[in-house]
N, C-alpha and C positions, 0 to 999 in steps of 0.2 A: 504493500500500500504506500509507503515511504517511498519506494523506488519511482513507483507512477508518479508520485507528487512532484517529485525532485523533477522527473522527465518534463513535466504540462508546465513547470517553471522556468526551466532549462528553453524551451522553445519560445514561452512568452516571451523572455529575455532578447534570444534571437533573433525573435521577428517581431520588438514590440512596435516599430515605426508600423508594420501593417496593422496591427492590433491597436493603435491611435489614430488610422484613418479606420478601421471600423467601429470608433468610437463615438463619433456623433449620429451614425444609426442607430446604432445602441440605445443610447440616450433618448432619439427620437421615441422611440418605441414604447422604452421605459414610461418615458411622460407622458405622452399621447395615445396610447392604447393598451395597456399594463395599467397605470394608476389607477383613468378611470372607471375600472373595472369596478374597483371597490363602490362605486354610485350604481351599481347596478342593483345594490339593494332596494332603491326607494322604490321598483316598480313593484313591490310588495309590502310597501308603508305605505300613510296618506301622509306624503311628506308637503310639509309647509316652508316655503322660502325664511330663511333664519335659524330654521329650528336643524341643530346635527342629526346626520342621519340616524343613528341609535337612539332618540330620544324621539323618533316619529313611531306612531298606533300602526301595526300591524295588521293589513287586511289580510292574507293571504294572496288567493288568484282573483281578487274582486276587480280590479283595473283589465284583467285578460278576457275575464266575463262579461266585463262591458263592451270591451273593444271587440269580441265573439257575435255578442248581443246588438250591435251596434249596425246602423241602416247603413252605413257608412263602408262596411266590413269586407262584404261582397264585391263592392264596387271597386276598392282600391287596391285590394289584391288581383281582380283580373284585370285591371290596369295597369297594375303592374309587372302582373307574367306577359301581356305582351305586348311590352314594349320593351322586354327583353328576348321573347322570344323572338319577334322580329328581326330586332338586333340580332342575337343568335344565327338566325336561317340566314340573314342577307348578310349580316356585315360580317360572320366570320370568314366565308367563304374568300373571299376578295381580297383581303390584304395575303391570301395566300398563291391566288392566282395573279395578283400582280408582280408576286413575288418573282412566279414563274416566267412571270413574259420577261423582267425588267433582266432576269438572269441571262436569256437569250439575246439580249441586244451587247452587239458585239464594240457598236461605235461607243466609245467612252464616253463623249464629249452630249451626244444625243441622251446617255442614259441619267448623267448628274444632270440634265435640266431636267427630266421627268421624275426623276428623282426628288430633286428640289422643288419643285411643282408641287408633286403628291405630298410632301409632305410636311409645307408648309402649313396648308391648315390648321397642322396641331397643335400651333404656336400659339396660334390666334385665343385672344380671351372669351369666353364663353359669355360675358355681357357684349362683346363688340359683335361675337355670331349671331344671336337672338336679336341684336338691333338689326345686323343686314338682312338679316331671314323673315324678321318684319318689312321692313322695307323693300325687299321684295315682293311680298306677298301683298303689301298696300292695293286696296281696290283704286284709289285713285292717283298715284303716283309710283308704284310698284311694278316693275317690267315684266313677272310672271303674274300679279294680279292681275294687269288690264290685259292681259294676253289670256288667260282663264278666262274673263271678265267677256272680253271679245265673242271668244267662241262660243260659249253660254246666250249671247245676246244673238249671233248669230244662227245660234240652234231656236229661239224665239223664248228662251227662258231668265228668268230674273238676276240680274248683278251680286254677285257673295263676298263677303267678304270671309278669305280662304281658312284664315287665323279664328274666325266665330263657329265655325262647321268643326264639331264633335269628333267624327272619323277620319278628317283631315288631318285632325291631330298629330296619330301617333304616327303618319306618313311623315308629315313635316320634322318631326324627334328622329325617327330614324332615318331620314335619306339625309338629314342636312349633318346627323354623328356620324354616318358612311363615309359621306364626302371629307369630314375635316379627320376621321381617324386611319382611314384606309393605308395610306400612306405609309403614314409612323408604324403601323401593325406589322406591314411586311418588311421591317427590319430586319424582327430577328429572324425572320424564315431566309432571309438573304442570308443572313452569319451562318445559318444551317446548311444552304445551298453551298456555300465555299468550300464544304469539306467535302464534297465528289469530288473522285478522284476521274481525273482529264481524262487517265488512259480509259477509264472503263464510256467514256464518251466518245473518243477518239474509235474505239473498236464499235463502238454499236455504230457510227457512220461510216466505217468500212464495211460494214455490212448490210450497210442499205437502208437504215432506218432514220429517220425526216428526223426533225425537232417535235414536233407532238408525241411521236414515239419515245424520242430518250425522252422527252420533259415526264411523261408519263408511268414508263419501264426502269427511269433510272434516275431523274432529278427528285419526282414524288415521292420513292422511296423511302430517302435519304430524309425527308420534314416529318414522317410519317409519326416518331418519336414526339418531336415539336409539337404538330399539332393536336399530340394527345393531351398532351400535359398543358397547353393553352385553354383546350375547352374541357377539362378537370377543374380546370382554374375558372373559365367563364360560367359554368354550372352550378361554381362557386360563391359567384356573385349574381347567383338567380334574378335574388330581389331587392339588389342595390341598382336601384335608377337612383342615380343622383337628383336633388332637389333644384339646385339649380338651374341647369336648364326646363327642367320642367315648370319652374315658380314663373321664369323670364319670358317664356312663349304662351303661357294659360294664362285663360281670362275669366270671371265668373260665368262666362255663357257656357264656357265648355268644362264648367269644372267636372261636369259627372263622367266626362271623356279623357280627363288630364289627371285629375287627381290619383298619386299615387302614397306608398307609404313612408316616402320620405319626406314632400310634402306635408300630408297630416300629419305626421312628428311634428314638423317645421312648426305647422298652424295651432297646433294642440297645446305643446310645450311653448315655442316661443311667446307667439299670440295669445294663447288661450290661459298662458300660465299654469295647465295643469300638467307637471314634472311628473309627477310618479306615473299617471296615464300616460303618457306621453315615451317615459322611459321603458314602460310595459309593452308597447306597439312595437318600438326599437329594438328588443329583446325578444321579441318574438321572430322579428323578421332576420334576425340575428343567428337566433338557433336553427331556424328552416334554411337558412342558407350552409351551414358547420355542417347538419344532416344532408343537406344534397350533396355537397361536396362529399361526403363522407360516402355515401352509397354510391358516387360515380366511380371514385377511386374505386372502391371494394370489387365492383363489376366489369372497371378498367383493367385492374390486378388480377381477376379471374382468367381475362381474354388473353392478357399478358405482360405477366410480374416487371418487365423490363420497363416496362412505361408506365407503370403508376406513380405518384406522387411518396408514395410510403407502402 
């Protein structure tokens, strides 16, 4: 036991310069997702602003019962799966098949501007995206509203505006995240493509086989790991829709259409002031997310131990 100690000190010493740059991760974590674990209590208190958490009345599941019981309940869970599931089906595909194309393009100079292109968007602030995504979509100064607006008039039907229509919604959240994440996504599928090896590409075009073939037979293969372990991970994040862009593109006409559970945390807790209800919604959506993740792994691991996350 003294031996191992000695050894795990013996290396920290050695390499403690990389052990101080993983040190503000560290940290990060510790503070921001470790501490306030310990508040997770209040979503089984009726906890009151001022009062320590130990010294709040214990309900038990009376907050989960409400948010169960709640007209509310229905709505913003299937709002929530899909406007992930969407994401899911469209946006994971792409950043993987752009990956594929951009690896085929031989010209350098052609590929760092598409490069640059794609994946710029991701830079972009998510209050400056939702301003231009408004502003597009504007019935009366908007270049895709009046262009929707047009052909609607055209067809003998009434002017919309695109941002007030319910189902429009969860189109507009996901093609406008498509467009600004696609890009940055197929990063790391590029870092993965680097490691085919030329010869085994060089011999499949001695033998006759196009680029759809090797990208197919021999580029695919090789991500196959990657994109196990991406959507282990996106599975993961069922029912984390960020609040943000959703708070910044919804308007009370469409709330029964936008309303998600990150959201009504937002609305409940911030607005509404009630923390422990508030914390109880957040914990729930919390633990269904740790159980999906946990059951995808488990039946990733089944198909094959090598790609599962644990």
């Amino acid at each position: 036991m003294k031996n191992n100690k000695s050894k795990i000190w013996k290396k920290i010493r050695v390499n403690w310069m990389l052990y101080l740059f993983m040190l503000p991760a560290i940290v990060y974590y510790i503070v921001f997702h470790y501490v306030p674990i310990y508040g997770v209590q209040i979503a089984f208190q009726d906890y009151k602003i001022g009062q320590a958490f130990g010294e709040s009345a214990w309900v038990g599941f009376k907050h989960f019962q409400r948010f169960f019981n709640s007209a509310w309940f229905g709505t913003v869970l299937k709002n929530t799966l899909t406007l992930s599931l969407l994401n899911l089906f469209l946006g994971f595909p792409l950043p993987i098949i752009l990956a594929l194309l951009l690896n085929e393009v031989k010209n350098m100079r052609v590929r760092k501007v598409v490069q640059t292109m794609t994946y710029a968007p991701h830079f972009i602030s998510m209050v400056i995206l939702c301003g231009t995504v408004t502003m597009f979509l504007s019935p009366s100064t908007g270049i895709i509203g009046m262009a929707i607006n047009g052909i609607r008039q055209a067809m003998g039907l009434n002017s919309i505006n695109v941002l007030s229509v319910g189902p429009a919604f969860k189109w507009i959240y996901v093609l406008s995240g498509i467009w600004q994440q696609t890009g940055w996504g197929s990063v790391i599928y590029l870092a993965a493509l680097s490691g085919v090896d030329p010869q085994l590409l060089e011999a499949a075009e001695m033998d006759g086989a196009n680029k759809v073939q090797r990208m197919i037979h021999i580029n695919f293969p090789v991500l196959i790991p990657t994109i196990v372990i991406q959507l282990i991970l996106k599975c993961g994040q069922m029912l984390n829709v960020g609040y943000e862009k959703v708070y910044l593109l919804q308007n009370s006409t469409i709330l029964q259409s936008s309303e998600v559970i990150s959201t009504y945390v937002y609305r409940s807790g911030i607005q509404g002031a009630q923390y422990s209800y508030s914390t109880a919604v957040s914990l729930f959506n919390s633990v269904v997310n740790a159980t999906i993740l946990i059951i995808v792994n488990q039946i990733t691991r089944k198909l094959s131990k090598e790609n599962s996350l644990w």
